[in-house]
N, CA, C and O atoms as a printed pandas DataFrame, in Angstrom:
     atom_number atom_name residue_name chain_id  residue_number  x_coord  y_coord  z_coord
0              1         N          UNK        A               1   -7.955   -8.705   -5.670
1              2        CA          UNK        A               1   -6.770   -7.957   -5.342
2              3         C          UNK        A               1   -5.801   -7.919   -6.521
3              4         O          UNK        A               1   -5.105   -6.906   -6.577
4              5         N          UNK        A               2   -5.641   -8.776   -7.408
5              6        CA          UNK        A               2   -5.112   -8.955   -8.879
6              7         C          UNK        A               2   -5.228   -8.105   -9.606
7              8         O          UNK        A               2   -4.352   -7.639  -10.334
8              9         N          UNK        A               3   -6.604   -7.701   -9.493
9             10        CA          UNK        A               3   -6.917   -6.664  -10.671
10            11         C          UNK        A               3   -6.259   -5.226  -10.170
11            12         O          UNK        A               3   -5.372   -4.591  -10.740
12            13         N          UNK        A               4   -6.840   -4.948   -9.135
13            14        CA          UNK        A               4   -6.120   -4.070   -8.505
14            15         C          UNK        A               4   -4.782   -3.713   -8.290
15            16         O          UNK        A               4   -4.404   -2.547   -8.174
16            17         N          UNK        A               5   -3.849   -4.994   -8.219
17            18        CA          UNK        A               5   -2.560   -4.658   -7.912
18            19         C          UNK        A               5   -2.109   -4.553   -9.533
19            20         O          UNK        A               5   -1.025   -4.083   -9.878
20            21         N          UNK        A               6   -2.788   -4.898  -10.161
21            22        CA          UNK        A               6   -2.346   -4.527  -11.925
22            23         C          UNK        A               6   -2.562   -3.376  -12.035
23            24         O          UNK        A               6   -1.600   -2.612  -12.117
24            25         N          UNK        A               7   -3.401   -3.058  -12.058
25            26        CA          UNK        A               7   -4.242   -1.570  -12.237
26            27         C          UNK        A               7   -3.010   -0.742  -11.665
27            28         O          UNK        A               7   -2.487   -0.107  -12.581
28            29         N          UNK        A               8   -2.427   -0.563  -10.534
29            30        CA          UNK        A               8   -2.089    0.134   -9.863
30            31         C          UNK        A               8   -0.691    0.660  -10.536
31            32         O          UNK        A               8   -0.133    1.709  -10.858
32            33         N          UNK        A               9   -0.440   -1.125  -10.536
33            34        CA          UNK        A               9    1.426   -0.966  -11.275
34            35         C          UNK        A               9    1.191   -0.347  -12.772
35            36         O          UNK        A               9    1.904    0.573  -13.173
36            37         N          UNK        A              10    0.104   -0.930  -13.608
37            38        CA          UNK        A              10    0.263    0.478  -14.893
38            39         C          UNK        A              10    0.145    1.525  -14.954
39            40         O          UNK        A              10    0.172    2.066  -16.059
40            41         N          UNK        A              11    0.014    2.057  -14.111
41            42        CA          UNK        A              11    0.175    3.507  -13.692
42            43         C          UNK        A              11    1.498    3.797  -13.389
43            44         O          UNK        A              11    1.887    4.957  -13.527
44            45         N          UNK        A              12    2.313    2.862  -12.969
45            46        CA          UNK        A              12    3.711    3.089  -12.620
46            47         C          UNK        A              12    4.327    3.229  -11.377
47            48         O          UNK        A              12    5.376    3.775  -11.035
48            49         N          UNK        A              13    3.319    2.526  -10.672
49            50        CA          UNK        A              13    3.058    2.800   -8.777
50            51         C          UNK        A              13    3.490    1.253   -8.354
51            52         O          UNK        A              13    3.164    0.434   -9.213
52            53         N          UNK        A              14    4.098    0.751   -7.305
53            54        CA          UNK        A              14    3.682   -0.410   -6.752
54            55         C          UNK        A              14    3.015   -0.450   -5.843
55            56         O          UNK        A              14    3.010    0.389   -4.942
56            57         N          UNK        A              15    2.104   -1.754   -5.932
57            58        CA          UNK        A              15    1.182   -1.698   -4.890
58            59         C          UNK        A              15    1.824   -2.295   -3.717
59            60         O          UNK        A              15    2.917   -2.849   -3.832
60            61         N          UNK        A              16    1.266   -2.224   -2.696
61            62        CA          UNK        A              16    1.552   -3.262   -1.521
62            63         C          UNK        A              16    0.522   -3.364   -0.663
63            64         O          UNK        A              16   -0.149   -2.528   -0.059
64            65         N          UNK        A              17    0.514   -5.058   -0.739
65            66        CA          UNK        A              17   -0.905   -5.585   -0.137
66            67         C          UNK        A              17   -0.610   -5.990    1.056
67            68         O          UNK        A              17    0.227   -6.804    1.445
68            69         N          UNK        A              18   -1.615   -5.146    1.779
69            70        CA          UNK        A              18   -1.286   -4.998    3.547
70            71         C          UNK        A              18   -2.352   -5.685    4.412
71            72         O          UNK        A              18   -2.481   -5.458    5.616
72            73         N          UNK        A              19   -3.268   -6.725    3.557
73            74        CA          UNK        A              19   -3.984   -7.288    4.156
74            75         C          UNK        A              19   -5.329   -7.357    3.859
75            76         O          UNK        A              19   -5.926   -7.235    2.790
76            77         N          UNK        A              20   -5.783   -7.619    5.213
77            78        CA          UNK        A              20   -7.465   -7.437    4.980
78            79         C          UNK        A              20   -8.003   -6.001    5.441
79            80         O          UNK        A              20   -7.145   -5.219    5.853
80            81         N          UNK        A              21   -9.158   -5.630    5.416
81            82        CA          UNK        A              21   -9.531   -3.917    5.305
82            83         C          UNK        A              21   -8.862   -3.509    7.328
83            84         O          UNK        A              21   -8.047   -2.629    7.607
84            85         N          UNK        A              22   -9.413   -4.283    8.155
85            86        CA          UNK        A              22   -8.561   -4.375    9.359
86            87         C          UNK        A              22   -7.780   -4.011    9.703
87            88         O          UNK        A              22   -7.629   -3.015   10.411
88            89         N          UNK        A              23   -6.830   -4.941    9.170
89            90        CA          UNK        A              23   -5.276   -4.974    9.278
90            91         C          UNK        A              23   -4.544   -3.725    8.747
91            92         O          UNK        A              23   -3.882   -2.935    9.421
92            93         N          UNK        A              24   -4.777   -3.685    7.434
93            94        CA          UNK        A              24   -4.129   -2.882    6.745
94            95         C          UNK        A              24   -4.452   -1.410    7.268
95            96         O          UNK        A              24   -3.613   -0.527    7.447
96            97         N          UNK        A              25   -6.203   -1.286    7.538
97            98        CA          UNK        A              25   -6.216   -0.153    8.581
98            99         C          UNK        A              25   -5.560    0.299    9.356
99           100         O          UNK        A              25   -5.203    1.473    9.452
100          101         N          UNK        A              26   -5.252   -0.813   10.183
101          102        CA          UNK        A              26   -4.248   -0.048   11.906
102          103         C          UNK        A              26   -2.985   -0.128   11.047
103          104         O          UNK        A              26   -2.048    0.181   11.782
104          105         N          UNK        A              27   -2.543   -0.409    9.805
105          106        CA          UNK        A              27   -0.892   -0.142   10.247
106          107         C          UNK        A              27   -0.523    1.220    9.101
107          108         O          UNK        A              27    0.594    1.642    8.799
108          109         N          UNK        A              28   -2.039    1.762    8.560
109          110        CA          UNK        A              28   -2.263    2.548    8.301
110          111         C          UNK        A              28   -2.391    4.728    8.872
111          112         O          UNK        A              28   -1.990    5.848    8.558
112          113         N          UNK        A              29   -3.148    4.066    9.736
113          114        CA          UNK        A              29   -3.809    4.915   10.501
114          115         C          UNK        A              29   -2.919    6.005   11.431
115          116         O          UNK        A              29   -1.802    5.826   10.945
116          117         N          UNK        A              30   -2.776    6.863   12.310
117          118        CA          UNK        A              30   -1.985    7.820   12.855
118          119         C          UNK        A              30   -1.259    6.743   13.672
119          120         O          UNK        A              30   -1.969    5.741   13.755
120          121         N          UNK        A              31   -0.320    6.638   14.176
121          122        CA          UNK        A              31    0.690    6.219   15.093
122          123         C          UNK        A              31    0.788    4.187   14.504
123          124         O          UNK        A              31    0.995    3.171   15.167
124          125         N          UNK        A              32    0.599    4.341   13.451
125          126        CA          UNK        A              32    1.023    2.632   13.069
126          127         C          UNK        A              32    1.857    2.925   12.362
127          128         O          UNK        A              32    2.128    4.096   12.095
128          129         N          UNK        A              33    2.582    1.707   11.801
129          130        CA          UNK        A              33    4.154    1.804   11.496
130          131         C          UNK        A              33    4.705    2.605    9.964
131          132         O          UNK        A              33    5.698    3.260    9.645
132          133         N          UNK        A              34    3.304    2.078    9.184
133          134        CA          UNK        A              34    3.034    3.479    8.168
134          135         C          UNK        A              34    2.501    4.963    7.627
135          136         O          UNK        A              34    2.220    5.523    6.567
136          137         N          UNK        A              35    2.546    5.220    9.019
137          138        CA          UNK        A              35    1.478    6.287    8.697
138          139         C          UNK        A              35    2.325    7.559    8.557
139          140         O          UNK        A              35    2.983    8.105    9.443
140          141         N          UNK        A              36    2.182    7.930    7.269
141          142        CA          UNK        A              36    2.867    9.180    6.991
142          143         C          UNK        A              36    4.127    8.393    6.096
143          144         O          UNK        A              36    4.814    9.376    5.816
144          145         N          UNK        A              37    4.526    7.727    5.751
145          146        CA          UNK        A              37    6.049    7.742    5.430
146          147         C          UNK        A              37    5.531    7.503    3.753
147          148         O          UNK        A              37    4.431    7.048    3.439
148          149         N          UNK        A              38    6.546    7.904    2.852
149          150        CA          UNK        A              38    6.705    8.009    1.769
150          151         C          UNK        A              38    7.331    6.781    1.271
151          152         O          UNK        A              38    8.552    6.642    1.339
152          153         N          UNK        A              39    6.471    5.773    0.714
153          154        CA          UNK        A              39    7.724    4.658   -0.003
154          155         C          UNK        A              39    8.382    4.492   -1.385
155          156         O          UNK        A              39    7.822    3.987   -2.357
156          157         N          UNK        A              40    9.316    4.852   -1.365
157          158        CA          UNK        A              40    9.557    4.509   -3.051
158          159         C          UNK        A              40   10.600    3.539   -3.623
159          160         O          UNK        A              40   11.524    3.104   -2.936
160          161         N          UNK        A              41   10.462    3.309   -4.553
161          162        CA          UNK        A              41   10.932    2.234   -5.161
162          163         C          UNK        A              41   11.941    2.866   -6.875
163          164         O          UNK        A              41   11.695    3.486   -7.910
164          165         N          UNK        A              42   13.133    2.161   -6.179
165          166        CA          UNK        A              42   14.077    2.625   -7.402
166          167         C          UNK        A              42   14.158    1.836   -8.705
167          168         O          UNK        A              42   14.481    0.653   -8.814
168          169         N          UNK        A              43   13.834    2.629   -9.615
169          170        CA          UNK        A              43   13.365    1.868  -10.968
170          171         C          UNK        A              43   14.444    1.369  -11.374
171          172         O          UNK        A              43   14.466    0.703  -12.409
């Protein structure tokens, strides 16, 4: 997940680690608490 969450931020993105493939699924998916919303982060 290290490599990945590096990878991600040099691109200029933050990551956010939402778990295991599961988890992060349902709070993913249509009607969980992220689904659809835009997050951003003020530089």
């Amino acid at each position: 997940k290290r490599v990945v969450k590096d990878l991600i931020e040099s691109f200029g993105f933050a990551a956010i680690d939402l778990g295991g493939l599961v988890t992060g699924g349902r709070i993913q998916q249509a009607g969980g608490p992220l689904a659809g919303l835009d997050l951003l982060v003020a530089a």
